[in-house]
Structures are given as structure tokens and as C-alpha cells.
N, C-alpha and C positions, 0 to 999 in steps of 0.2 A: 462469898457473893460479891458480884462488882457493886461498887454504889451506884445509886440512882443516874440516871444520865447517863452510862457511860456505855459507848459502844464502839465497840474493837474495829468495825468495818466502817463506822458512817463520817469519818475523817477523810477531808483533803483539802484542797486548795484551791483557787480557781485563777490562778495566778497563769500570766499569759507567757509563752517562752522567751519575752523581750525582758523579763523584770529580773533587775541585780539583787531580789532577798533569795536566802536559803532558809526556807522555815520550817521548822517542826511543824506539822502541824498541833501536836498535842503539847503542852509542857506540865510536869508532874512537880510538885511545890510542898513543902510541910508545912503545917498549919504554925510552925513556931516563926514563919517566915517576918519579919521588921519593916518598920517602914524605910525604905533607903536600899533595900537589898535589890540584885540585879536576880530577874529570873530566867532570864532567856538572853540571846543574843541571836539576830534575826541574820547575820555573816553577808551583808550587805558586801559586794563584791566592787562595784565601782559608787562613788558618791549620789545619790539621788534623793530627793524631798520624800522621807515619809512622813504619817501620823496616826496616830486613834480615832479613828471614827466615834464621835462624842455617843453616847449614851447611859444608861443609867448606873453604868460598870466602870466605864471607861475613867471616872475619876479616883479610883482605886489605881490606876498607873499612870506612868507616865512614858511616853517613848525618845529617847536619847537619839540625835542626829546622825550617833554612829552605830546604830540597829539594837541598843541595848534599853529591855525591856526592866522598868524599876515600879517596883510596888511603893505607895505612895501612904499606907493606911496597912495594922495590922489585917490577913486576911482570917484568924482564924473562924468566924463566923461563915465562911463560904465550905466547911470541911465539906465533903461530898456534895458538894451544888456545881455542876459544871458552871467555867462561868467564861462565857463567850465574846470576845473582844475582834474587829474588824479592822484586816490596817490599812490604809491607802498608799500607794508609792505613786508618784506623778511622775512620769516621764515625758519626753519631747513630747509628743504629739498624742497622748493617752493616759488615764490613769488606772490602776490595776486593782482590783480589789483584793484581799488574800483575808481568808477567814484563820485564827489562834484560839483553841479553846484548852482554858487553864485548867486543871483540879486540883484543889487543895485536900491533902491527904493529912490525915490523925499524924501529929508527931510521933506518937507512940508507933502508930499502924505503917510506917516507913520501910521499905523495903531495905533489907540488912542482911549483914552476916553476924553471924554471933563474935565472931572471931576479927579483930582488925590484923591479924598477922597467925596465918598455919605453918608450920612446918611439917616436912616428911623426908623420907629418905626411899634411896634406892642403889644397887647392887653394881656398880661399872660391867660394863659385858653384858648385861641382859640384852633380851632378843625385842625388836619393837613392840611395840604396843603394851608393854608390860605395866601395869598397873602400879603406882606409886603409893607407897606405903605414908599414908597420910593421918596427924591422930584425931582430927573428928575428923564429923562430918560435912562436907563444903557445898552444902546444899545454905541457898539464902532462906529467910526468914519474912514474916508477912507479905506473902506473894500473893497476888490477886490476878488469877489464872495460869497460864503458861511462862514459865521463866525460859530465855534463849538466854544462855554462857557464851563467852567468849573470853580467850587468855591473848596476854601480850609478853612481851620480855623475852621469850626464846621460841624459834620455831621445833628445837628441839623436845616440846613437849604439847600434846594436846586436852581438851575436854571429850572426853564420854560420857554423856549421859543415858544408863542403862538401869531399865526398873525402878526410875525416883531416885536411884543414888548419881551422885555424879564423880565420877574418876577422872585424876589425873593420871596422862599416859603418855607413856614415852614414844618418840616418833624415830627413834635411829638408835643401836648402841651409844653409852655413853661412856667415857676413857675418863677418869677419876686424874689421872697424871695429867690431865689436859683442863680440866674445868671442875671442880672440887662444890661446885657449889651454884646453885642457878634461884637469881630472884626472878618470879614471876608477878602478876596482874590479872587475879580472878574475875572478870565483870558481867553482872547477871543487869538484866531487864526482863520488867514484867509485863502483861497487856496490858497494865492500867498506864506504862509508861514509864515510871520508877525505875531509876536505878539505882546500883550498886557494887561496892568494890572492894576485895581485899587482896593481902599481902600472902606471897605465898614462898619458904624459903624451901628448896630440895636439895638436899646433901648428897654428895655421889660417893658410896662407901668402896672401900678399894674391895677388891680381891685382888689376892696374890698372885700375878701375872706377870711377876718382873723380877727376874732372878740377879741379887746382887752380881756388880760385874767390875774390873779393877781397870781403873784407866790407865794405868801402867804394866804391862802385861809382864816386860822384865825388867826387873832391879839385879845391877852387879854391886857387891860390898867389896873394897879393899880393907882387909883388918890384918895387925899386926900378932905374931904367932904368942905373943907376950900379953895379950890382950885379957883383963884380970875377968877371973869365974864373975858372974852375974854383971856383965855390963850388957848394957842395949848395944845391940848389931846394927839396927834399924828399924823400920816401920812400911809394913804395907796397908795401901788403905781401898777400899772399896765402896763402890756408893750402889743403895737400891730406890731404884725409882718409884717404888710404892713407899717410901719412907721409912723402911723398915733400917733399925742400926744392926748389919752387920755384925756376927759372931764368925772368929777363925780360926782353921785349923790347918794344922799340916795334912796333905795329902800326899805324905810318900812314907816307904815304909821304914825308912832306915833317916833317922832326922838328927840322930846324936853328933855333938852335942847340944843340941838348939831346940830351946823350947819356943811357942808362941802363946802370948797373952791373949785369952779369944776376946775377950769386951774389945779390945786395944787394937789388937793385927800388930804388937812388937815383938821382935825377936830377940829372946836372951842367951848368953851362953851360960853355961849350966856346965860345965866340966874339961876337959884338958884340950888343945885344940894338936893339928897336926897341920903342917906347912903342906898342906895343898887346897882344891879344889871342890867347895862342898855343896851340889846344887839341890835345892830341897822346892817342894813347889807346895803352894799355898792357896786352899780355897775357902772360900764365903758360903754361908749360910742366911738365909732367915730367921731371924729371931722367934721364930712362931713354933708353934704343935707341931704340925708339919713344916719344916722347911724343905728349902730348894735349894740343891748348891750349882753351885754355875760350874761351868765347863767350856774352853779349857782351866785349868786354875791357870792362876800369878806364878811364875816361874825365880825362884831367888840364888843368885849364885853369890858363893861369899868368898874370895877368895882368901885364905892366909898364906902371909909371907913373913921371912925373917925380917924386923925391923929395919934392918941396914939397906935390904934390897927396897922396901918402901920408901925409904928417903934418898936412896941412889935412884929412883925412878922420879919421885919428886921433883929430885934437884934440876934432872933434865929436861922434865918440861917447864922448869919454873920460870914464871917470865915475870917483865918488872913491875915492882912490887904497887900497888894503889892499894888506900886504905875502903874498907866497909864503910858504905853509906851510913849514917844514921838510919834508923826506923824510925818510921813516920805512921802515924795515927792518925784516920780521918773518922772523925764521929760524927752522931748526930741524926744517921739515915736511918730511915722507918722502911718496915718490910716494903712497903707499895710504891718506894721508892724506886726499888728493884725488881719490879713487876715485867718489863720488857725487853725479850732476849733482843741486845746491841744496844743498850741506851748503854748513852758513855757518862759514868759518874764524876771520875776526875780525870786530871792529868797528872802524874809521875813529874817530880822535878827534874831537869835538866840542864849539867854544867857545862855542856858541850853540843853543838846542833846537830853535829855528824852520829848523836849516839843512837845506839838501836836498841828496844828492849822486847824483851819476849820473861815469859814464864819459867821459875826455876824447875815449879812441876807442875802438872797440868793439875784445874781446879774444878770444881764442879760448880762453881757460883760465878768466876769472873772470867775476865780472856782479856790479855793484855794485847794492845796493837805495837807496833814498829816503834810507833812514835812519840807512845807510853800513855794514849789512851788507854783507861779501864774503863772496862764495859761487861755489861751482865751477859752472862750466858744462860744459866738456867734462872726462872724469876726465883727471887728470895724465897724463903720457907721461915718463917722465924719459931717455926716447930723442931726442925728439923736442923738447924745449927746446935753446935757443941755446948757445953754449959755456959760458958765465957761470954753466947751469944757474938759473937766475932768471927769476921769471914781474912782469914791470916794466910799471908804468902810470900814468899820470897822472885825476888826479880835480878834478874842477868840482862848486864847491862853491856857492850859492846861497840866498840868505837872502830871506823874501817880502818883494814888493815892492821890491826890493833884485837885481835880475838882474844876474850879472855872474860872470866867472870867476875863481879865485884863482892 
């Protein structure tokens, strides 16, 4: 039931289209309200003379030069008494009158949610309007008549309210690989004027929609015919954009002698080799129930030769000699550091101006420029990095006329 006094329709103002106040006319207050608190702000638009029209109310506040309304006396004795204040604004050649009437509402009887912060989840790919899986319920609390909702924070979601419940609802497909997570801003008001507000997190759950995929599609290996049983050949690596870590296998039928490590993507030798040509091709999986394997696979050609022919090929392209950089460690960065594809983190040292750098292999986190700018490519994941938690790579370094790696 509304308290005494209170009527939804018989508010307004009498304020002439020349006056700089923007006034509620109603303001809704809790009885726990102090003396000194501000209850309103009247959004006085350019500077003009107001005040209170003195009467037997009016010394319960006080009004502030720059439109802000301050309680001067505990109000809780006014709980459900409307109590009706008059303001005057003087301008050039007129003064305006504008009627505020306050109520002071039960602290307890406050217009609320139960919850300062909900969470829910929902499905990446669902079709609009799909209802968000939320765990209570986001209906407010001590409302006095009709509650109107309204949300802020993403246009990508809205309020329905259907049969007293209120749902959160999706307004467009939502892509998980693109936004993982949406904070919103519940805000209910009720006729009496109350309002209220909460926190609302929604998590975008993947589905498997992204079939791992190898950013090097061919690897050539040069290995010597003397090359001892169980050494590493190399390593292919694959990256899936739902976050999933890759599992790999050979996809050919005849792969002797060469195994693959599937957590890993390395390949070992495993028995006697022969001086030719052995190309074997390699695909990815999802870690999951079902996986997905990608297509085309990773193509790997491993060449063996006689020792002597490897170092008579060496000797010929060998050019003069410089030594290996040091490795260089830069710490310190937090995921959200790396949050923006092309933010340039550092600079690469350079001993020479003429040098050019590029990438030993391509990365899924960084991209190196010319000039030895590093910079983000995909935003960080600090899920989704190796145990070491470290983003690791090798750089070729290049001076004109002068080609060659360091």
C-alpha cells in the first residue's frame, strides 16, 4: 500500500521555460538520512539566485548556491508524511516558483535488491533474445507499486520483464573468443520514486567452434643419416582459439620411423633411418569428448643425408661468422597489460641502425616490427600460457646487404 500522501499522478512543477533548474519533482530519502547529507541536486544549468521559501518545513533544510539540497536535522520523524518544500529562482526580470515534495521512507522499507552483485552465464552462438542463465532472482525488493528496470554497461544485453520475473536477454549472438565476460548495471525504480541498483557479472561459455589450426603449415628438417635412435627431429605447434591445448597425431599411414608426442607435437626418431626424403603430415585435435581435427594438416618433410653432404652444403652457404645475442628477459607485465592487439611493449636492443628484425617463427602473442618494436597481437590469456607462464621467442636479426641470422 503507498503511504499516506502519496500520489503517482498529482506531481509537477510550475516552473516557466525561462528557468536554468532541472528538478525532480519528487525526491525519495531513507529515514536513516543525517544532518549534513545532500538529498537532491536541483542541475542548475547556468548561475541564478535560488532559495526556500521559508515555512514550517523549510528549516529542516537548507539550499546550497549551486542547486544542492542538504538536510539540516535528523528526518526520521517525517517517515510517510510527505513533506512539501517551495523553491524560488529569481531571474532578470521574474521569479519562478517550482514546487519539491520529499518522502522519507523506513530504512528497512528501502527499495533493494537482495543481491549487491549476481552472476549468470550463457552459451557463445546462441540466437538473440536468449534468456541468461542467472542464479536467483533479479526482481528488487520493498517496491511500492510498479517497478520500471533499466540496464547499462553493454548494449549487447537487455531486461524482459515477463509474469513478475525479470530476465536478462541477449540482444545479438555473442563470440566468447571476442569478449569472455560482460559487467552490467541492473537499475530498478518504483512509483513511490526509490531507487535501486545492482551488479550483474555474465560469463560467455565457449562452444567448440574453432578447430585448432598450425601457423606454419610447412616445416623442412635437415638431419644427419647418423642421427642417434630417440633424439628430437623437431616440434610442431598449433594454436586453438577456444583455448583448448591441442593433442597430435600423425595423419599418414606409413610414418616409420618417427613417432609424435601428442600433449607436446614433437617428433622422435624411434629406429634406423635411410638417406632420403621422408614427408609425414601432422594434425591437431581438441582436447575434448569430441574433438575436431583441422584440415588441411601441418605438412613435415625431414630430409636425411650423409653427414659429409650436410657439412659440404653448410660450408657453402656459410658466411661470416657473428656471435649470438645474449637472451634478454623482460618481466614484470600483468595479463592487462597485453590486452590491445598492436600496443608496443618494448624495444629490441640495437647495435647497428641499419638492422632489421622480424620473427624466428611466427607467435601467437607477439609480432615483431622492422625496427624491433614488440607488440601484442593476440591480447594476453594468462590461462592459456605454458606452465613457465612466459611468452618465449627467438629474433633474426638482419643488416642490408648483409642477410643472414644471428
Amino acid at each position: 500500500m503507498p503511504p499516506p500522501g502519496f500520489e503517482p499522478e498529482a506531481f509537477g512543477t510550475n516552473s516557466q521555460s525561462s528557468s536554468q533548474l532541472a528538478i525532480s519533482p519528487r525526491v525519495v530519502c531513507s529515514s536513516a538520512i543525517y544532518s549534513g547529507s545532500r538529498l537532491n541536486h536541483l542541475g542548475i544549468k547556468v548561475p541564478s539566485e535560488i532559495s526556500l521559501t521559508e515555512n514550517e518545513i523549510s528549516p529542516f533544510f537548507t539550499l546550497l548556491s549551486d542547486g544542492s539540497l542538504i538536510s539540516t536535522s535528523n528526518l526520521s520523524h517525517f517517515i510517510d508524511k510527505p513533506i512539501d518544500l517551495i523553491i524560488q529562482e529569481k531571474l532578470d526580470d521574474q521569479t519562478v516558483i517550482q514546487n519539491l515534495k520529499i518522502h522519507v521512507r523506513n530504512r528497512n522499507r528501502m527499495l533493494l535488491f537482495p543481491k549487491s552483485e549476481y552472476h549468470g552465464y550463457i552459451f557463445e552462438n546462441e540466437p538473440n533474445n536468449t534468456i541468461v542463465k542467472v542464479e536467483d532472482s533479479l526482481a528488487a525488493m520493498n517496491a511500492i507499486g510498479n517497478v520500471t528496470y533499466s540496464l547499462s554497461g553493454s548494449d549487447d544485453f537487455a531486461i524482459l520483464q515477463k509474469g513478475g520475473i525479470i530476465h536478462l536477454i541477449s540482444m545479438k549472438k555473442l563470440d566468447r573468443e571476442l569478449q569472455k565476460q560482460y559487467s552490467l548495471i541492473l537499475n530498478a525504480t518504483d512509483a513511490y520514486g526509490s531507487t535501486a541498483n545492482t551488479n550483474i557479472k555474465v560469463n560467455v561459455k565457449d562452444v567448440n567452434d574453432n578447430v585448432p589450426k598450425f601457423p606454419i603449415e610447412y616445416y623442412i628438417w635437415n638431419i644427419s643419416l647418423d642421427t642417434p635412435q630417440y633424439s628430437k627431429i623437431g616440434k610442431v605447434q598449433a594454436y586453438d582459439a577456444d583455448g583448448d591445448k591441442p593433442v597430435y597425431l600423425f595423419y599418414s599411414t606409413n610414418t616409420r620411423p618417427f613417432v609424435i608426442v601428442p600433449q607436446t607435437g614433437e617428433i622422435l626418431l624411434m629406429g634406423k633411418l635411410e638417406p632420403r626424403n621422408y614427408n609425414i603430415f601432422v594434425a591437431a585435435t581438441d582436447n575434448r569428448d569430441e574433438p575436431i581435427v583441422i584440415g588441411p594438416a601441418a605438412r613435415v618433410q625431414i630430409k636425411v643425408s650423409d653427414r659429409n653432404v650436410i657439412e659440404d652444403s653448410n660450408r657453402s652457404l656459410r658466411r661470416q661468422k657473428r656471435s649470438i645475442r645474449q637472451t634478454k628477459t623482460y618481466e614484470h607485465f600483468l595479463e592487462s597489460d597485453g590486452n590491445t592487439p598492436g600496443k608496443v611493449m618494448f624495444r629490441l636492443d640495437s647495435v647497428h641502425p641499419d638492422e632489421v628484425f622480424s620473427l624466428e617463427n611466427e607467435s601467437r602473442w607477439i609480432d615483431v616490427d622492422h625496427n624491433g618494436d614488440v607488440k601484442v597481437k593476440e591480447p594476453w590469456d594468462y590461462e592459456q600460457l605454458e606452465r613457465e607462464k612466459t611468452i618465449d621467442f627467438w629474433v633474426k636479426i638482419r643488416a642490408p646487404q648483409q642477410p643472414g641470422k644471428l
